[in-house]
Steps between C-alpha positions, in 0.01 A plus 500: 500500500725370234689173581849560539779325305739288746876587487630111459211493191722677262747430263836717476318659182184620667698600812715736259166623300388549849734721625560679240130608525594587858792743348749253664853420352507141395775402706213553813319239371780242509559599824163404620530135270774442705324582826221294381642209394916486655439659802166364550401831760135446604391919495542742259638732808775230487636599186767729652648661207209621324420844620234527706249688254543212300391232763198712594417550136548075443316425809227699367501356145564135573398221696816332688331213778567122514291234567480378856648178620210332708624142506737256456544120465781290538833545675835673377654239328232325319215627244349754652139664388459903568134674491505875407205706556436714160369907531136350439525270791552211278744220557795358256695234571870420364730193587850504615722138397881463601691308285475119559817324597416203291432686172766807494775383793498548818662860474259591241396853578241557269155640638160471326242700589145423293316852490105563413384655228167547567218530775365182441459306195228485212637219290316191796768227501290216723802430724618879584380709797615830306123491340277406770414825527462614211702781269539835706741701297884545339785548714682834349840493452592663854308244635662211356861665549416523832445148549894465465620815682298353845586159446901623475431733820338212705746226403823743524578346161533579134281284285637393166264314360146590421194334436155612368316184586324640863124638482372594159560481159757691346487484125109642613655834680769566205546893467588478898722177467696624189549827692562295806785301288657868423539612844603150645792451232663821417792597676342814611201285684556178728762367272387124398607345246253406226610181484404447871120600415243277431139547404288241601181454328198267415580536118339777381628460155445868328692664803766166513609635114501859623720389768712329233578843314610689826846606447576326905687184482195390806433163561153329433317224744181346366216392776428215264373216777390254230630380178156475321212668451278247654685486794610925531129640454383344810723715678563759301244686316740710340552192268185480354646874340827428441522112420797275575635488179466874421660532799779318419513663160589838681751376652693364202469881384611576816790278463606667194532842639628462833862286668382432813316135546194498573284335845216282534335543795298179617305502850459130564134379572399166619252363283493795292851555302707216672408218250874395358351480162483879505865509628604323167317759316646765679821337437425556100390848530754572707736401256391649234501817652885413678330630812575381878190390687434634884277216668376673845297272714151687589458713763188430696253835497174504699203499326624236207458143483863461298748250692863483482678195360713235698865681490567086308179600220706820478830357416394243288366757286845720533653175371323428184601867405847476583514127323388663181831753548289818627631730754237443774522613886266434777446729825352270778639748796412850402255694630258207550495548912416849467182486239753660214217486224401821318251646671453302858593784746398777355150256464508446856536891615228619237283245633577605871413836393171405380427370807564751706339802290 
């Protein structure tokens, strides 16, 4: 039996070539992208104004379930972490932030939610729980999309700012990301903003210029966890591909075809990464890139031997980069209570899983 195509996987095009294969006006198919994605009904039955031929003939011809909600961790008004049961009876994970007083006001009401990307992770970063398992699959586009529709219907709140940087690698699952991107920031699908979007990834530097010459004004964060070589390949084997300074040399292309600043992204390891020489190198690259630097203070994950830094290790390192006039932020508070890495809950209920079958 062929797999059937899911209704929140297509773009307005295909959802027009689609119906007009069904021998359906193409004002019907804007009325279901507007059931889909304004009105957010959960059945095809619940699309009211199509006749009911049409539903029958939809339900028959598409796929239109969500992922189920099996967990969640935190409480309502801090980061919370949501586990979603996929169709294959895999887990995907995706991270809800509210805004934090001291960095956007305290009537800030901006909303982050970091969404997956894929089932697992292939690329092995040493200090991630996303991998530990291994690489299962891509998330489709429904999938991911999904992600944010749940997240919204749990928290009884629009998010408005979203970040690729949960389970997976994106850049690695790009024909459902760039479709993903589509239905996420046109008008006719969830609405955000491009310039609220960011793609996370461990610097995959073919896909990083690819990125580059996508006609979305998205924003770009770099896992980067190490400002040389020496010091990035032991925890990142995706460095021993894609070197720092090729790397970096992306991103200067990057610079010149996109507005929006870009992110490093720098998980703080004691022992590891935490060395201020490296902070002073950072600083330089940084620079020379007019980038912002995210320090996050390591999130403990079972299994690995990595250790956080003393929050005082952490903000001497924060200063040297601000001293040397970059834009650098540190998050001591979020998520850290609740085991907000990539990867840790959905590790926990695979492994429970394992157990039990």
């Amino acid at each position: 039996m062929a797999t059937k195509h899911h209704l929140r996987s297509l773009t307005r095009d295909e959802f027009l070539a689609e119906f007009k294969e069904l021998g359906q006006p193409a004002y019907r198919a804007d009325q279901v992208l507007d059931w889909v994605w304004k009105k957010r009904v959960d059945s095809i039955d619940g699309m009211t104004n199509l006749p009911a031929k049409l539903r029958e003939a939809l339900k028959e011809k598409f796929d239109f379930t969500l992922p189920i909600h099996t967990r969640t961790q935190g409480s309502v008004d801090t980061t919370r972490k949501f586990l979603f049961k996929l169709h294959d009876g895999r887990f995907v994970e995706c991270v809800l932030i509210p805004a934090s007083p001291a960095l956007y006001g305290e009537k800030s009401d901006r909303l982050t939610l970091c969404v997956s990307s894929q089932v697992g992770c292939a690329f092995g970063c040493k200090f991630c729980a996303s991998g530990l398992l291994g690489f299962t699959r891509n998330l489709s586009a429904a999938e991911i999309t999904s992600q944010i529709l749940l997240a919204e219907e749990i928290a009884g709140a629009r998010v408005n700012n979203l970040v690729f940087m949960g389970m997976g690698e994106p850049l690695a699952n790009w024909p459902n990301l760039s479709k993903a991107i589509e239905l996420i920031t046109s008008d006719w699908g969830i609405g955000i903003g491009a310039r609220h979007l960011t793609i996370s990834t461990s610097g995959l530097v073919p896909q990083i210029r690819k990125l580059a010459d996508h006609p979305r004004q998205i924003r770009l964060a770099i896992s980067l966890h190490g400002a040389t070589d020496e010091v990035r390949s032991q925890i990142m084997p995706v460095n021993e591909r894609w070197q720092v300074d090729e790397l970096f040399e992306a991103l200067r292309y990057w610079n010149s075809r996109k507005k929006q600043h870009l992110t490093l992204e720098y998980i703080l390891i004691e022992g590891i990464n935490d060395d201020l020489e490296q902070a002073r190198i950072l600083a330089k690259r940084a620079k020379g890139i007019r980038a912002k630097v995210n320090l996050i203070p390591y999130n403990k994950v079972e299994g690995l031997p990595w250790k956080r830094p003393s929050d005082s290790r952490c903000r001497q390192f924060r200063d040297i980069l601000q001293s040397a006039g970059v834009s650098a932020t540190l998050r001591l508070e979020k998520g850290h209570d609740i085991e907000a890495a990539c990867g840790q809950l959905r590790l926990q209920e695979e492994n429970k899983v394992g157990e039990l079958s």
